[in-house]
KEGUTI-268706 format. One record per residue (C-alpha): residue number from 1; residue in three letters; x negated, y negated, z negated. Coordinates in pm, 1 decimal. Layout:
N
+------+------+----------+----------+----------+
! resi ! resn !     east !    north !       up !
+------+------+----------+----------+----------+
!  NUM !  ALA !        X !        Y !        Z !
...
+------+------+----------+----------+----------+
REM end
This chain:
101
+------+------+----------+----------+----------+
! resi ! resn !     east !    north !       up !
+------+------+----------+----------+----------+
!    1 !  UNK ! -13569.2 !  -2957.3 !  -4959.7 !
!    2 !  UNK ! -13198.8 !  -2859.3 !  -4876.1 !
!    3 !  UNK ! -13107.8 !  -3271.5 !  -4926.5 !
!    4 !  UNK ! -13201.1 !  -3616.2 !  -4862.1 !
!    5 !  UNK ! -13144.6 !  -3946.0 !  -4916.4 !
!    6 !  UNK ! -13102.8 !  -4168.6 !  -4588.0 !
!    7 !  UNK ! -12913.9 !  -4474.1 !  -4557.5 !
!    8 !  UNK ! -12540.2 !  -4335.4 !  -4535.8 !
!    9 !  UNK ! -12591.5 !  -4147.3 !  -4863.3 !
!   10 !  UNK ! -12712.1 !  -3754.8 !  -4920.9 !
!   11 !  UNK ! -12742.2 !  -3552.6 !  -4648.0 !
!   12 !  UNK ! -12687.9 !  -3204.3 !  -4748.9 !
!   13 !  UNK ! -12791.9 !  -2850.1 !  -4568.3 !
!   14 !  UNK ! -12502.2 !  -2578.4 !  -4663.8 !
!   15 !  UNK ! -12471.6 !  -2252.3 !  -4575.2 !
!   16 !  UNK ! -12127.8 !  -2098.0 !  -4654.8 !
!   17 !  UNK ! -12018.9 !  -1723.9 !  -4719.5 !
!   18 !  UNK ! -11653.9 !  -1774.1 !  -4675.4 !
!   19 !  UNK ! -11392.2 !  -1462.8 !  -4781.2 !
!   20 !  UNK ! -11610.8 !  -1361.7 !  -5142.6 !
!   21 !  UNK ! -11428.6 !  -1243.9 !  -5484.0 !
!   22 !  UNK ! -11492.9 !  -1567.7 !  -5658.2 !
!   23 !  UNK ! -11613.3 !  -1941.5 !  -5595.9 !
!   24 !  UNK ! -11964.0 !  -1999.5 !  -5662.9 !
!   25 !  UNK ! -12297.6 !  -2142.4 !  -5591.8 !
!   26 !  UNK ! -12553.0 !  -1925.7 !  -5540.8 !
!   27 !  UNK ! -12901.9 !  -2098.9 !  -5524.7 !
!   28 !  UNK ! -13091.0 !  -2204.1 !  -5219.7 !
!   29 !  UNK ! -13214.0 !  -1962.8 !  -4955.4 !
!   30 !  UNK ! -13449.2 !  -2105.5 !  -4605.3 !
!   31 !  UNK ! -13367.9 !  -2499.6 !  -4749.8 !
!   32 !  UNK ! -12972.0 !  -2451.8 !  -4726.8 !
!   33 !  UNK ! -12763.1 !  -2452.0 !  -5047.6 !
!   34 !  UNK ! -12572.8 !  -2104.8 !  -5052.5 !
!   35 !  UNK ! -12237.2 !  -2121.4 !  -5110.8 !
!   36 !  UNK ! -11975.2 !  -1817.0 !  -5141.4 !
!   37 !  UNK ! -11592.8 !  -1928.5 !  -5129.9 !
!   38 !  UNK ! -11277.7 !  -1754.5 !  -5139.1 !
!   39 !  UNK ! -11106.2 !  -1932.2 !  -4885.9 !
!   40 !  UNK ! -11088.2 !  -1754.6 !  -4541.1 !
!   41 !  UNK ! -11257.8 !  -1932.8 !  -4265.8 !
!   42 !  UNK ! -10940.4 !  -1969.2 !  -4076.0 !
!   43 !  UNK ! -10781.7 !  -2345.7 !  -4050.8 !
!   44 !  UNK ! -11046.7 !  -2507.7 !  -4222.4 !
!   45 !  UNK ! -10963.7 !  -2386.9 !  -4507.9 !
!   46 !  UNK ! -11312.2 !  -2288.3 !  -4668.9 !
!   47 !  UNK ! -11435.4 !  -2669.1 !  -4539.8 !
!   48 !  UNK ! -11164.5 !  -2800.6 !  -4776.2 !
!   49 !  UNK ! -11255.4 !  -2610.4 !  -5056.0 !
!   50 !  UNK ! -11623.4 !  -2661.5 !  -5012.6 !
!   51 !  UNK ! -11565.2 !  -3012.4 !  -5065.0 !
!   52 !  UNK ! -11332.0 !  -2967.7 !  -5347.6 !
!   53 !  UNK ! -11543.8 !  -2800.0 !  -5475.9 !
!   54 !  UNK ! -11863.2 !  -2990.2 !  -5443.9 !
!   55 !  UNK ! -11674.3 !  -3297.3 !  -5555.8 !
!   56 !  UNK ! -11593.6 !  -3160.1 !  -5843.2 !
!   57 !  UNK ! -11920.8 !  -2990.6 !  -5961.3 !
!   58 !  UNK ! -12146.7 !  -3310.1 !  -5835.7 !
!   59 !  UNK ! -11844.4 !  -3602.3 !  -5945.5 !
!   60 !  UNK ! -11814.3 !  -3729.5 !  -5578.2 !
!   61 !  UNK ! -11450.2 !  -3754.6 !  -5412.0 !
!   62 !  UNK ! -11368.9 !  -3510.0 !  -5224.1 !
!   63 !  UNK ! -11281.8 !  -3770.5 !  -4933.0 !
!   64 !  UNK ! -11645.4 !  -3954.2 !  -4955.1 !
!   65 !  UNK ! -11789.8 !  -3551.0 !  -4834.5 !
!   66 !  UNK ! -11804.8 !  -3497.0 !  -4514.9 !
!   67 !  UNK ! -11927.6 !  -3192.9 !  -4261.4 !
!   68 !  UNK ! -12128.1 !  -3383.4 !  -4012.6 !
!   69 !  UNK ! -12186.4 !  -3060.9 !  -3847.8 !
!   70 !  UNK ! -12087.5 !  -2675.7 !  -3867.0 !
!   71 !  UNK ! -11749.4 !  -2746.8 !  -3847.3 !
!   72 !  UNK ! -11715.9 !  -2421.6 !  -3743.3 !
!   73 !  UNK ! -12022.1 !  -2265.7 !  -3832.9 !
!   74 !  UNK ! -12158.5 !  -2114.0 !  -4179.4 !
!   75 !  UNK ! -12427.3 !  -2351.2 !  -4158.3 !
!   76 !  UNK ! -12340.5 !  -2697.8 !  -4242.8 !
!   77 !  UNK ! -12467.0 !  -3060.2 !  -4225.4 !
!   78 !  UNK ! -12258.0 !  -3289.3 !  -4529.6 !
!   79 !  UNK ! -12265.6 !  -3652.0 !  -4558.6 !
!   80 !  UNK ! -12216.4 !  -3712.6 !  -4935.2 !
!   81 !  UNK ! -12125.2 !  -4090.1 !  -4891.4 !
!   82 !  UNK ! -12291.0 !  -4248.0 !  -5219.8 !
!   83 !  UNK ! -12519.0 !  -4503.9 !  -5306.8 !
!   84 !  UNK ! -12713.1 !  -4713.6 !  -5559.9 !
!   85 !  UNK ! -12713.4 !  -4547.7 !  -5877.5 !
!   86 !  UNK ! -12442.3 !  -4314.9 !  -5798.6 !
!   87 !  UNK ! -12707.3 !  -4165.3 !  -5513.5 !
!   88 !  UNK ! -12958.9 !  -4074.7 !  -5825.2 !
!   89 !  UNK ! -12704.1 !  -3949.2 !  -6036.8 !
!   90 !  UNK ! -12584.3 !  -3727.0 !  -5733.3 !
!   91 !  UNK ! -12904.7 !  -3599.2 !  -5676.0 !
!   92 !  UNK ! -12979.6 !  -3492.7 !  -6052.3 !
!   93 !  UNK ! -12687.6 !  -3293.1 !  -6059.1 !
!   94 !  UNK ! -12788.0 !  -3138.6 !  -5743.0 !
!   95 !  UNK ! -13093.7 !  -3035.4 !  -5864.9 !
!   96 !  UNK ! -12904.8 !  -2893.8 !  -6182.8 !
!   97 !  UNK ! -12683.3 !  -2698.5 !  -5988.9 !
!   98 !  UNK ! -12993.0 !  -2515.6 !  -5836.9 !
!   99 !  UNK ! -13125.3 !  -2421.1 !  -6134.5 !
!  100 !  UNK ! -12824.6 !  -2285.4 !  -6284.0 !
!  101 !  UNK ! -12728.0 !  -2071.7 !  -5998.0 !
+------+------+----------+----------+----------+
REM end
């Protein structure tokens, strides 16, 4: 499963094809949500629209995302800080994103 619920929120696996024609998600490949941005990787800028853009497709803030590791790296750890009910309705729309990918 490319997320799961712990105590701090969702943890989410991300990989990230920085540099593409358009902004999309593009299913999950070896447990990692596939990702292709526009954004460059240079200056962080294909973090910050990863989690603009994940905010806005799963209705989280971009602020409560964060890359707990891959900073750098195509392959990324996220914390999606949510919980309670939010956590559920997170993880639904995760699971719809998959399928319409």
């Amino acid at each position: 499963m490319f997320f799961r619920s712990d105590s701090q929120g969702l943890s989410l696996q991300v990989r990230v094809k920085p540099g593409g024609s358009r902004d999309r998600f593009e299913g999950i490949c070896n447990d990692r949500l596939q990702v292709r941005l526009t954004a460059p990787p240079v200056g962080g800028a294909a973090n910050d629209k990863l989690r603009k853009m994940l905010g806005k497709r799963l209705r989280v803030a971009p602020g409560r995302i964060q890359i707990v590791k891959g900073q750098t790296q195509r392959q990324k750890v996220l914390l999606l800080a949510v919980s309670g009910t939010t956590k559920v309705e997170v993880s639904n729309r995760l699971m719809e994103l998959t399928e319409q990918a």
